[in-house]
C-alpha beads as a LAMMPS data file, in Angstrom:
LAMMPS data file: protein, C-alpha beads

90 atoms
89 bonds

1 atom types
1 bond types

-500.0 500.0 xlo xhi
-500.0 500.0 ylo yhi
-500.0 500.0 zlo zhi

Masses

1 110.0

Atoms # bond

1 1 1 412.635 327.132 -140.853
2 1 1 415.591 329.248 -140.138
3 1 1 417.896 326.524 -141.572
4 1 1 416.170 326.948 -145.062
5 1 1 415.859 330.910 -145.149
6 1 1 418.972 333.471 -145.263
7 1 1 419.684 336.599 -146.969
8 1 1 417.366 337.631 -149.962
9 1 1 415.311 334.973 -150.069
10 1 1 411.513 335.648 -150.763
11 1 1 408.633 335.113 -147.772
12 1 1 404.963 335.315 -147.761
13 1 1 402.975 337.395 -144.755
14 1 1 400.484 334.983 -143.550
15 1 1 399.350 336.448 -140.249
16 1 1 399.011 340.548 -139.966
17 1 1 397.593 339.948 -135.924
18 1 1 399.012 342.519 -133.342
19 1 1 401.988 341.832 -132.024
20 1 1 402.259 338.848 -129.590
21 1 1 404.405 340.347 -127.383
22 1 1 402.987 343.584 -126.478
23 1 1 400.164 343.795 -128.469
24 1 1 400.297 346.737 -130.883
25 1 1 399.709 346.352 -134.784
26 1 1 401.583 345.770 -137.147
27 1 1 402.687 346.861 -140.131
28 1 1 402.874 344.304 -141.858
29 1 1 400.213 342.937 -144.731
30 1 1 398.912 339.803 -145.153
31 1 1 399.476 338.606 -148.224
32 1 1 401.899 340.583 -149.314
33 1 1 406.012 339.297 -150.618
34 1 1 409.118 340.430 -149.222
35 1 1 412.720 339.661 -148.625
36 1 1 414.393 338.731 -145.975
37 1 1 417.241 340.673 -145.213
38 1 1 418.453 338.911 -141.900
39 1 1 417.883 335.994 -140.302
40 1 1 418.354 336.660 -136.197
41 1 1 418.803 333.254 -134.172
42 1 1 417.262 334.759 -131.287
43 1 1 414.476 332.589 -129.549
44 1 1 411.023 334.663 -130.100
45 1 1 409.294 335.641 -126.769
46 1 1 406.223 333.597 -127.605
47 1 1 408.133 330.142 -127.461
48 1 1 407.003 328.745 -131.140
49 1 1 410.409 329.902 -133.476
50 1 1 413.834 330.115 -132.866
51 1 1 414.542 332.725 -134.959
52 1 1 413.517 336.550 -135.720
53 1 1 413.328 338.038 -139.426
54 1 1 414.376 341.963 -140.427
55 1 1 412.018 342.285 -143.703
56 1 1 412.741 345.711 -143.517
57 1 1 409.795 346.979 -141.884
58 1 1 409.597 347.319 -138.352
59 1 1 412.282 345.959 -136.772
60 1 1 412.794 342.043 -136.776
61 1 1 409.457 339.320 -136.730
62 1 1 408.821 336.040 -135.356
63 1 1 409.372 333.501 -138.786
64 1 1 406.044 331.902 -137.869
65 1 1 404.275 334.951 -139.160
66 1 1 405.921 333.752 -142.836
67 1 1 405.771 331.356 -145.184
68 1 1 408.967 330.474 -146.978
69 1 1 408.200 331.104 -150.969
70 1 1 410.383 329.261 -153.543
71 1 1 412.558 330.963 -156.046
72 1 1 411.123 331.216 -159.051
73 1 1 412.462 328.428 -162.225
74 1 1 414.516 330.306 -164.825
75 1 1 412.833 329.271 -168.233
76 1 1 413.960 329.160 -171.645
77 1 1 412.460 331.048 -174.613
78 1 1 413.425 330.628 -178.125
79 1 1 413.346 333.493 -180.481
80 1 1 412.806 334.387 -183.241
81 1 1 415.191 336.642 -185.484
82 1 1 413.745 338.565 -189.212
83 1 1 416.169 338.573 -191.774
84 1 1 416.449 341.576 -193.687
85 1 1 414.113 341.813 -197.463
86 1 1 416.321 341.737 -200.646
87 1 1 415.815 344.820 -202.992
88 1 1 416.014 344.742 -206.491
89 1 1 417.244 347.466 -207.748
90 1 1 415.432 349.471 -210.000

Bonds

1 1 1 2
2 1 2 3
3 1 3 4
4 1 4 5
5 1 5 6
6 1 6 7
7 1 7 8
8 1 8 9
9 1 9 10
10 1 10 11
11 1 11 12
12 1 12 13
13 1 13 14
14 1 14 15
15 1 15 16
16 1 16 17
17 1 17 18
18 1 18 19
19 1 19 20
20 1 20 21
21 1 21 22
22 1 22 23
23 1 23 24
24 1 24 25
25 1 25 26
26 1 26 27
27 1 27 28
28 1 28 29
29 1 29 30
30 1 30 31
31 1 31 32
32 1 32 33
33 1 33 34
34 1 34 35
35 1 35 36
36 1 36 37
37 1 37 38
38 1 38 39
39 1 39 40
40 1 40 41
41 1 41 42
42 1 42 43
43 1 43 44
44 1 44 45
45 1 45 46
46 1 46 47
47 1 47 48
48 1 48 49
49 1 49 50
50 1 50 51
51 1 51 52
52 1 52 53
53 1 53 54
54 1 54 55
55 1 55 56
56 1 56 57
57 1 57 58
58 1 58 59
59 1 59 60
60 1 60 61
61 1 61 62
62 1 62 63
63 1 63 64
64 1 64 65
65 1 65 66
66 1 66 67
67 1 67 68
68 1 68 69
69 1 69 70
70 1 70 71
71 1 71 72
72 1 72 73
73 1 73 74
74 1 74 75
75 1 75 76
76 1 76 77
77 1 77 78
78 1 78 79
79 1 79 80
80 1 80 81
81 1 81 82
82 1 82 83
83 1 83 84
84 1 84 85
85 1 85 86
86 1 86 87
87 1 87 88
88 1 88 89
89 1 89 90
């Protein structure tokens, strides 16, 4: 997963449990969005990722608390312009 995720890129909280390594909660929220603003290769403690995220809360989490989101698809709108009324003069 660290391959695919780098520097603003969008991640979903998935699991809120205490901390595996010493067992204090969290701050994070399940189900809540944010962006990644470093990607750490640094083997996590608990064996299952080889890299840490900084999300900006906290210091850095394992990745396997995440769930990589995909950027959203730029769409295109067409719109629709008034022309201006002709007056008659009076």
């Amino acid at each position: 997963m660290s391959d695919a995720l780098g520097p603003g890129e969008l991640v979903l909280c998935v699991n809120a449990a205490p901390n595996h390594v010493t067992g204090q909660p969290v701050p994070l929220v399940a189900g809540e969005t944010y962006r990644v603003l470093e990607v750490m290769d640094f083997a996590c403690p608990c064996g299952r990722s080889d890299a840490l995220l900084d999300v900006g809360v906290g210091f850095a989490w394992c990745q396997t608390r995440f769930r990589h989101l995909p950027k959203p698809k730029a769409t295109t709108r067409t719109r629709r312009t008034s022309t201006p009324k002709k007056l008659q003069p009076v």
